[in-house]
N, C-alpha and C positions, 0 to 999 in steps of 0.2 A: 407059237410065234417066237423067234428069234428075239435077242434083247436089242441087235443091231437093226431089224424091221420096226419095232418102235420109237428107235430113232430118226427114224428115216425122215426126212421132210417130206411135208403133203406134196401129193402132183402138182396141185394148184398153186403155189405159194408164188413162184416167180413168174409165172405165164404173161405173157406181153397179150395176151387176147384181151381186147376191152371188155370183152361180159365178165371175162374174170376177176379184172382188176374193179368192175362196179360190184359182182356180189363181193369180192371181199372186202369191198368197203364198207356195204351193206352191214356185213358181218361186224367189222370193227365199229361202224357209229352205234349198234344194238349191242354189241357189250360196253363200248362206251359209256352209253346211254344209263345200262344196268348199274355198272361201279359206279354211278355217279349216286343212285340211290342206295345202294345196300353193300354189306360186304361180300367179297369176291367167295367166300363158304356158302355164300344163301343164295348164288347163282349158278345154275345148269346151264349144260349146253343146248337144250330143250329149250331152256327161258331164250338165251340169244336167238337160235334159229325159229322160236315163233315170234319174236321180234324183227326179224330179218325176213320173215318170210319167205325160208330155204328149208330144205328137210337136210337130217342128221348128214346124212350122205356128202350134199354138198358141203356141210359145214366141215366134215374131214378130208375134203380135199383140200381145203385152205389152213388149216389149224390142225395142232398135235389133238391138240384139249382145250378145254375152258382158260385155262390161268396163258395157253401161249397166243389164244384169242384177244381175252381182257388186255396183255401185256403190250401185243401188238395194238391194240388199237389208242394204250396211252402211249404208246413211243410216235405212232405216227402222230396222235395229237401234239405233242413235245415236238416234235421235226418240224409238223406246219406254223408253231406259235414260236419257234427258232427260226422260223425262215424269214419273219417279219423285221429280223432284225441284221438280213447277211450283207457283211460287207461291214459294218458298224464297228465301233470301237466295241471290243469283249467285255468291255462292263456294262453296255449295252445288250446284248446278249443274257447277262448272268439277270441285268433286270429283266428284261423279258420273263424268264422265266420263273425269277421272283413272281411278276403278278399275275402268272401261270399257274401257280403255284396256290396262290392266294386265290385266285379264280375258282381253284376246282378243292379247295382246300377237303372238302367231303368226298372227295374221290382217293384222296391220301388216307383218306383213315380208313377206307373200306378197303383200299389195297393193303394196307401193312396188318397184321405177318401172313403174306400168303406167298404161292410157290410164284405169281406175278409180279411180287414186289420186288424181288432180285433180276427181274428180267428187265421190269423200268427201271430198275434204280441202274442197271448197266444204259441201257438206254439214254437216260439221262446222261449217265458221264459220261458217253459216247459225244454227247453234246456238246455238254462243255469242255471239255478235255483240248481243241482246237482255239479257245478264248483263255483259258489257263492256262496254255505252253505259251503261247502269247504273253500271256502277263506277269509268270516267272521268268522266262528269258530277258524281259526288262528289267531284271532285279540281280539276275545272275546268269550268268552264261554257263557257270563250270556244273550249279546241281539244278538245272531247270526243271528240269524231269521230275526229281525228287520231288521240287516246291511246287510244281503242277499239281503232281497227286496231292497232297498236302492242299491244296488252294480245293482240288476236286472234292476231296472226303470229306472238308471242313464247309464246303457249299451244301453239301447233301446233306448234313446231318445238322448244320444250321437251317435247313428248308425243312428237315422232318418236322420239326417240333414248332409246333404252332398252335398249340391248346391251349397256352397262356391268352391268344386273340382269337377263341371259336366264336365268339359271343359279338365281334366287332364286323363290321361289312367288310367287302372284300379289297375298296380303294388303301383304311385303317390296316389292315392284315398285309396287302402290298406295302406300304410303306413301311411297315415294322418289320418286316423281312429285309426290306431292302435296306434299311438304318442299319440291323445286326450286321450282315453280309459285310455292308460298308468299313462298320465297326472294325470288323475281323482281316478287311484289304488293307483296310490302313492301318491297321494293327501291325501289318508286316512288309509295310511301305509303299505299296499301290495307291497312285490316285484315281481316285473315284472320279471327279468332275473333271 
């Protein structure tokens, strides 16, 4: 095999057919499901599709692999707990998935370091990146871009780390993400309320 046929995207991936679009869902809430308990090394592609209740076969119609499985199914979870909040002010948005965040906080630590976690973590900025250009443009017109990324990098990597509250429920862990985050907007002149 070619290196550019394992690039390739599955047949499945974009099909507008509804059986496709339910088993890939299928697919995605069973590795969902998985990374919420274990890390993303201790799960096969076997564990999803007998979860899923599909054989190998179909599982490569919709997925490269395991990590583009896992990845896809926290992006899409990220897009529908983003979607709760469209149209809102963009720090509206950023909490959101603060207690996103906080919510699934045992799914962060099964995904990081695996070949998934760079797939959501693009995911995610994919996300926010539309609430960021928004809320450096309010600050400066001439480097928004710049202080977008800057607002991006420093969102993700203030959401990584949350060990210091693993031990606290998940409304304590939202709100202390969402305090830092705050912290760090108004550190660089965004209002928060």
């Amino acid at each position: 095999m070619s290196t550019n046929e394992g690039l390739r995207a599955p047949a499945r991936t974009g099909s507008p057919d509804p059986r496709a679009a339910r088993v890939r869902d299928r697919l995605r809430r069973a590795a969902f499901e998985l990374i919420e308990q274990r890390r993303v090394e201790k799960i096969s592609v076997s564990d999803i599709t007998q979860r899923a209740g599909v054989s190998r076969q179909v599982f490569y119609q919709h997925f490269r692999d395991r990590d583009d499985a896992v990845a896809s199914a926290v992006a899409a979870s990220l897009q529908a707990a983003a979607a709760e909040t469209d149209g809102e002010h963009p720090v509206a948005l950023i909490h959101r998935l603060c207690d996103y965040t906080a919510e699934h906080a045992g799914l962060y630590r099964n995904l990081y370091p695996s070949a998934a976690s760079q797939q959501t973590a693009d995911a995610y900025r994919d996300l926010i990146r539309p609430a960021c250009e928004r809320l450096a443009a309010g600050l400066s017109e001439r480097s928004a871009g710049v202080l977008a990324d800057f607002l991006i990098g420093g969102i993700i990597e203030v959401s990584r780390h949350q060990d210091e509250n693993a031990d606290a429920g998940t409304a304590a862990r939202a709100n202390a993400l969402r305090a830092r985050i705050d912290a760090c907007l108004d550190a660089v002149g965004i209002q928060v309320s």
